[in-house]
C-alpha positions as a printed Julia matrix, in Angstrom:
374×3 Matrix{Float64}:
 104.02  185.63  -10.97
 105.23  189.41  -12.27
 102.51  192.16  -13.16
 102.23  191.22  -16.85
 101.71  187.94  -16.19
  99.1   188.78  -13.55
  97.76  190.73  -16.63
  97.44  188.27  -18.64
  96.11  185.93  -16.55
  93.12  188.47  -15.49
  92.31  188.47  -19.48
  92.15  184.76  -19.98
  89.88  184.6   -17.03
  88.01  187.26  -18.37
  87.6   185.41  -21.63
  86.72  182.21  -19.98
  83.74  183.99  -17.3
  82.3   185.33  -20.96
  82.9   182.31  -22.56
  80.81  180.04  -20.0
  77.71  182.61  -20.2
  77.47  182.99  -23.74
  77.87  178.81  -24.2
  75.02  177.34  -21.52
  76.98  173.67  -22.11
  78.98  174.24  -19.69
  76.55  175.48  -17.07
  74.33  172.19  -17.86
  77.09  170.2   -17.32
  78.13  171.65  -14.28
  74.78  172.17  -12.64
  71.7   170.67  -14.58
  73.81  167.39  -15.68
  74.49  166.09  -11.54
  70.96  167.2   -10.43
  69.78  165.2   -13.21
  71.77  162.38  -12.89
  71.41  162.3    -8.96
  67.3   162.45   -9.59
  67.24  159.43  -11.78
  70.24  157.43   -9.85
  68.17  158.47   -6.85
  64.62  157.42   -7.41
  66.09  154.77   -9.57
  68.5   152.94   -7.51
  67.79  151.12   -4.56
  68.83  148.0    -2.42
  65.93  148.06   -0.16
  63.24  145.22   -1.3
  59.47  146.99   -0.46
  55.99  145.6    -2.19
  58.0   142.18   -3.21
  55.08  139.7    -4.93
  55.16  137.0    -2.41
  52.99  133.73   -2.84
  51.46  132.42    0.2
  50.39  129.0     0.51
  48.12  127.9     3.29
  47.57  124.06    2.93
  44.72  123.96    6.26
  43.4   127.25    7.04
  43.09  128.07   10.77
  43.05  130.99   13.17
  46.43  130.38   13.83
  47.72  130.5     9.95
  45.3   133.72    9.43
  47.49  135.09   12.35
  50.71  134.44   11.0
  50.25  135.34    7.18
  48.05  138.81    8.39
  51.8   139.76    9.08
  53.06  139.41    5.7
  50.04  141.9     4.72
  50.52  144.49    7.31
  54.32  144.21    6.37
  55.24  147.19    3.98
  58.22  144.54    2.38
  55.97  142.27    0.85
  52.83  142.06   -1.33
  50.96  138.9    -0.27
  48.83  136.53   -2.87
  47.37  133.45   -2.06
  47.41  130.39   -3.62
  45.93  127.0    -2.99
  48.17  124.81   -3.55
  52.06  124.48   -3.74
  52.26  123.67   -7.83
  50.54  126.71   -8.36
  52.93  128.9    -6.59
  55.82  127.16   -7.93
  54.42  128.11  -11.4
  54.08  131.82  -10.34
  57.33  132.05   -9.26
  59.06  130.45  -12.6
  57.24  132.81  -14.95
  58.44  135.59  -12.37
  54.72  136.88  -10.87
  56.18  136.02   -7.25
  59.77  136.19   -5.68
  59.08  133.7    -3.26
  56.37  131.63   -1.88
  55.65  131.28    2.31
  54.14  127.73    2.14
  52.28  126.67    5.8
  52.15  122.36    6.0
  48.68  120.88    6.35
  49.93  120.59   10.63
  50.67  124.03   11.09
  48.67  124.98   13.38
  48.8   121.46   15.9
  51.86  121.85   15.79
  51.95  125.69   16.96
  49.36  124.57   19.09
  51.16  121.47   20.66
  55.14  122.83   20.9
  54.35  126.65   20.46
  56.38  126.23   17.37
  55.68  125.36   13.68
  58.19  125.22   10.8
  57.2   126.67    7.51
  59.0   126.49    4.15
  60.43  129.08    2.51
  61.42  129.48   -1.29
  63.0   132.44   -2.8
  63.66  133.21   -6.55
  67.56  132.88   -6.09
  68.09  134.67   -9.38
  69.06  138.21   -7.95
  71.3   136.54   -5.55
  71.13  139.6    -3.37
  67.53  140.11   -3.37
  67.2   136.33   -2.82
  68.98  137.01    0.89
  66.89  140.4     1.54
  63.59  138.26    0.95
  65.01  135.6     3.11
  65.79  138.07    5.9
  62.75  139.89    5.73
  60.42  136.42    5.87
  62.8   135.41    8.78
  62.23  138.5    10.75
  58.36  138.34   10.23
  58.35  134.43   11.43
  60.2   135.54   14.71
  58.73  138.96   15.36
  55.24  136.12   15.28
  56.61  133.5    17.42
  57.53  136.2    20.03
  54.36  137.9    20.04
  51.85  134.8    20.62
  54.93  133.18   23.33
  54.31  137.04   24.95
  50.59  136.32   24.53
  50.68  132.82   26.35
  52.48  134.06   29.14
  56.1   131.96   28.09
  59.7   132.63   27.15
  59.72  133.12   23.27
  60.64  129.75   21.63
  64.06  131.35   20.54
  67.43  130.35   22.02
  68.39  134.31   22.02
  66.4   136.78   21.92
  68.4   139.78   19.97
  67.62  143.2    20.88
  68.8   145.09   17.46
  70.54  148.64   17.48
  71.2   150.01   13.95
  74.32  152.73   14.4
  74.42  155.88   11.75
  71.55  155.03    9.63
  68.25  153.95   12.19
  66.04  153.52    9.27
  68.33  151.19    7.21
  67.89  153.0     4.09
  69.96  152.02    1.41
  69.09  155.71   -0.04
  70.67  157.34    2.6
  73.56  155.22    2.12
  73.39  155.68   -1.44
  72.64  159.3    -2.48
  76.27  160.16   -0.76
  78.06  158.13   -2.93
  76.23  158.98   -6.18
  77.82  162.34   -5.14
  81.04  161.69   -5.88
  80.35  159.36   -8.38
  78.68  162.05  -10.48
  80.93  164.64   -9.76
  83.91  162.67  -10.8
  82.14  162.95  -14.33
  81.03  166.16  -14.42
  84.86  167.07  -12.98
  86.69  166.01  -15.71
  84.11  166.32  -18.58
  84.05  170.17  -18.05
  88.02  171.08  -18.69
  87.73  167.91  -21.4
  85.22  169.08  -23.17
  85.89  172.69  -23.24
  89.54  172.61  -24.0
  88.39  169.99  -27.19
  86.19  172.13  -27.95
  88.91  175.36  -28.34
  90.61  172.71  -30.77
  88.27  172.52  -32.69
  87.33  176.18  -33.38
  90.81  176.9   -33.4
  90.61  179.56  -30.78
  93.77  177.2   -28.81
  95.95  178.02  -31.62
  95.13  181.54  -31.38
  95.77  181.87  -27.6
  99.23  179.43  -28.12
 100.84  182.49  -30.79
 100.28  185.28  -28.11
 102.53  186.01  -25.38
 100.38  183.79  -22.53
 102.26  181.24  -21.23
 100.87  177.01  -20.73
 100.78  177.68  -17.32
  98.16  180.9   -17.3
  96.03  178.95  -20.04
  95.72  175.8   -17.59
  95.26  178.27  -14.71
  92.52  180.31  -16.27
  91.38  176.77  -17.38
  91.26  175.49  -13.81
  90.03  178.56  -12.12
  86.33  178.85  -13.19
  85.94  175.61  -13.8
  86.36  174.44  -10.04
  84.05  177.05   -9.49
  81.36  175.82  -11.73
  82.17  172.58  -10.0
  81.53  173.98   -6.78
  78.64  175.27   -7.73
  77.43  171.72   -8.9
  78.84  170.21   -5.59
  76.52  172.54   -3.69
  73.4   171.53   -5.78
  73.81  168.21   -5.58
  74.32  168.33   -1.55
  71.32  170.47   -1.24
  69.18  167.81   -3.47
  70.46  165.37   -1.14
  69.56  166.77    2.23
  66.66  168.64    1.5
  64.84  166.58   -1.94
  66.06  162.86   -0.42
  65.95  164.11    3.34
  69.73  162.39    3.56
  71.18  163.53    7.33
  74.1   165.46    7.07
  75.98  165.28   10.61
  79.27  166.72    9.86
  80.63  169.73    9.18
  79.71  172.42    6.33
  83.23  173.49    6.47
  84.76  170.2     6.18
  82.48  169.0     3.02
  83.54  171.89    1.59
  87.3   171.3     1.77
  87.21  168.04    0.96
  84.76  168.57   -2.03
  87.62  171.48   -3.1
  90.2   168.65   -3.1
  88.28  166.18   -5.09
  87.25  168.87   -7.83
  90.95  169.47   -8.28
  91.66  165.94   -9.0
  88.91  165.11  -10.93
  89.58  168.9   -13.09
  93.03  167.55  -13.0
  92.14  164.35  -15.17
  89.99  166.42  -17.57
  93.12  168.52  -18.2
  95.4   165.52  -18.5
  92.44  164.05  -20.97
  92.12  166.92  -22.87
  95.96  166.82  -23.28
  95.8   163.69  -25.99
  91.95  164.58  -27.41
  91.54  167.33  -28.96
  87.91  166.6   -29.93
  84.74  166.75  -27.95
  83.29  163.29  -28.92
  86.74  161.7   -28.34
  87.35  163.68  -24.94
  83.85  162.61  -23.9
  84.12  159.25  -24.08
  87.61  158.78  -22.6
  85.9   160.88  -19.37
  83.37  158.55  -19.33
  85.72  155.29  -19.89
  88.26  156.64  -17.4
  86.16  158.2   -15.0
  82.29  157.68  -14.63
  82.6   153.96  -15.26
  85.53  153.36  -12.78
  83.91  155.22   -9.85
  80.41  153.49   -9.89
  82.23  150.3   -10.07
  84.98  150.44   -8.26
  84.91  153.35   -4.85
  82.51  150.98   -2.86
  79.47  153.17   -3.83
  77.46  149.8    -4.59
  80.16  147.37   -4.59
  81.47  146.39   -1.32
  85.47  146.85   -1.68
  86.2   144.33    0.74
  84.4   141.83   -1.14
  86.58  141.99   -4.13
  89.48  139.91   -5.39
  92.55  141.85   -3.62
  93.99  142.62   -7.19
  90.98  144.64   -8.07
  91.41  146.61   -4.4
  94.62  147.37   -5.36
  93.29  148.71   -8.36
  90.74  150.65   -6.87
  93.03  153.21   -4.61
  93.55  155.13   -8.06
  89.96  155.63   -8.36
  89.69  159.37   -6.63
  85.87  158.79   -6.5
  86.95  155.9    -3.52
  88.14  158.64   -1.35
  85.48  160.77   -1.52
  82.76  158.37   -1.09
  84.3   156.74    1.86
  84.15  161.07    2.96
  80.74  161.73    2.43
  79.21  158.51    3.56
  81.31  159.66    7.04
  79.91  163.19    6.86
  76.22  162.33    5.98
  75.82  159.53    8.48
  78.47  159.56   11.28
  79.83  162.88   11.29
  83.46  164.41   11.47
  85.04  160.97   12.05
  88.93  162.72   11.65
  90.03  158.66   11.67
  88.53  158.19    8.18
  88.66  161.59    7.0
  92.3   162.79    7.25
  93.78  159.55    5.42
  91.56  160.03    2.75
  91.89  163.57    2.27
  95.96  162.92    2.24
  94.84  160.61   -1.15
  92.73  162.73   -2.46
  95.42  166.14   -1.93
  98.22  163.81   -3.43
  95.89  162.8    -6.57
  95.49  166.28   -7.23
  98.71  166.93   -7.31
  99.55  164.25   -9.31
  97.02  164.68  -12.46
  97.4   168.28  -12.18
 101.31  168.03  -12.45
 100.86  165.24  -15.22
  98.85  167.44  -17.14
 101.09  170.42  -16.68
 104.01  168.29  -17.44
 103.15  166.61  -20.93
 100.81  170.26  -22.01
 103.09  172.0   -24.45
 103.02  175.49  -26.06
 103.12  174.37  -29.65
 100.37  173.29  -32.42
 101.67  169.82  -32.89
């Protein structure tokens, strides 16, 4: 790049640095639209089931049963009501008041007291299929963690073939936020990405300041450079809130590096800049660029990079599909970062795909982006 060019190139970015603080849309999409987003995605999404309406059905009360079900109210996953009867419960659980009912037979406690163990029913509202198997899990742990306790109490081996001793690796407190918030990340920077250079660039369409710039002496590649430029710094800037909000608003551990987010955030904004510019190359209005972003970018990373959606779960044409989602990269990164550490295993390979996407929508853009008003 000669002096002139270097010139020119100063100007534009000039023009763009004024243009971003006299228009606040692109700040607020940069910086107020992920802090927004990752609040509501953050308070609002959740796998964990906590205060679940539970019916419990007691057909002979007893010590024993007062025992067992006081565990159901000291539990903080379930909110206990009783019921008398079976029918009633059933009835509560149709028109959706409970999501399950613990029903205790009319022998409950001979039983308990004759073989140390009792069997109890167990119905869950199957409709949520994976709340269904939380609920189930949860009611299963509380039967065992009882059983245990009053085998302890009697002086004998806990009625349990094995007794599990449970170690939770990377995230102790099983917290599907902490597993979460990481994700949302990338999912709501791969929006904000490519909806600032789509947007903006539409926009200069529109007003007719593009056709200006295109009968001057600039060249396509110092327009998509001074483009590019403060963009990925605005982006950076959003990348930075949103990490803080995570580690100091959701209290989300962040074991790796500083340095290493960084990079690989750097990489990712290229890519997902690098989309805006290649949508911004066939819509040149704002409504039209906006909901291509969103079509081609929000919707495909919170479906498809494994933020809730196990990959591994899904039909192995719809993996294939998903290692052209950039957001899959980067979640796979951060979830490392925030909850193992610098795992170089899972990072390097990833950062390879997310280095060779930038490349690749970057070049595409730069390829088919033409000096000329047609």
């Amino acid at each position: 790049m000669n002096t002139a060019s270097l010139r020119r190139l100063r100007g534009l970015l000039r023009k763009e640095f004024l243009q971003v603080l006299r228009d606040p849309s692109a700040l607020a999409i940069a910086i107020l639209l992920p802090a927004v987003l990752l609040l509501l995605f953050g308070y609002g999404v959740s796998l964990d089931a906590r205060n679940v309406p539970l019916a419990v059905v007691v057909q002979q009360p007893s010590a024993i049963a007062a025992s067992f079900t006081s565990q159901f109210e000291q539990s903080p996953f379930f909110r206990p009501q009783r019921f008398l009867n079976i029918q009633d419960a059933e009835k509560a659980m149709t028109a959706r008041k409970v999501q399950g009912i613990i029903w205790l037979p009319s022998d409950f406690a001979r039983r308990a007291v004759v073989t140390g163990n009792s069997p109890i029913g167990v119905i869950v509202n199957g409709v949520d299929a994976n709340n269904a198997r939380i609920i189930e899990g949860y009611a299963q742990q509380v039967w065992s963690n009882w059983l245990i306790a009053r085998a302890r109490a009697a002086g004998r081996a806990p009625p349990l073939p094995i007794a599990v001793e449970r170690q939770v690796r990377f995230n102790p407190a099983v917290s599907s936020r902490d597993y979460l918030v990481p994700g949302l990340i990338a999912v709501i920077m791969t929006l904000t990405g490519a909806l600032l250079t789509a947007l903006v660039i539409a926009r200069e369409w529109e007003r007719g300041t593009m056709e200006a710039l295109m009968v001057t002496r600039v060249t396509m590649r110092e327009i998509l450079l001074a483009k590019l430029i403060p963009y990925f710094l605005l982006g950076m800037g959003g990348m930075a809130a949103s990490v803080a909000i995570a580690v100091f608003l959701f209290a989300v551990p962040l074991h790796g590096s500083l340095a290493v987010l960084t990079g690989e955030s750097a990489l990712f904004m290229l890519a997902a800049l690098g989309m805006g510019l290649l949508i911004s190359s066939f819509a040149r209005n704002q409504f039209v660029a906006g909901q291509i972003a969103i079509i081609t970018t929000f919707l495909p990373a919170f479906i498809l990079s494994g933020f809730v959606f196990d990959i591994d779960s899904m039909p192995r044409a719809i993996q294939v599909i998903t290692h052209i989602v950039a957001a899959r990269y980067l979640v796979t990164i951060l979830q490392s970062l925030f909850l193992a550490g610098n795992v170089w295993s899972i990072i390097l390979p990833n950062a390879a795909a997310l280095a060779l996407m930038a490349v690749i929508f970057l070049g595409a853009a730069r390829a088919i982006t033409h000096k000329r008003l047609d």
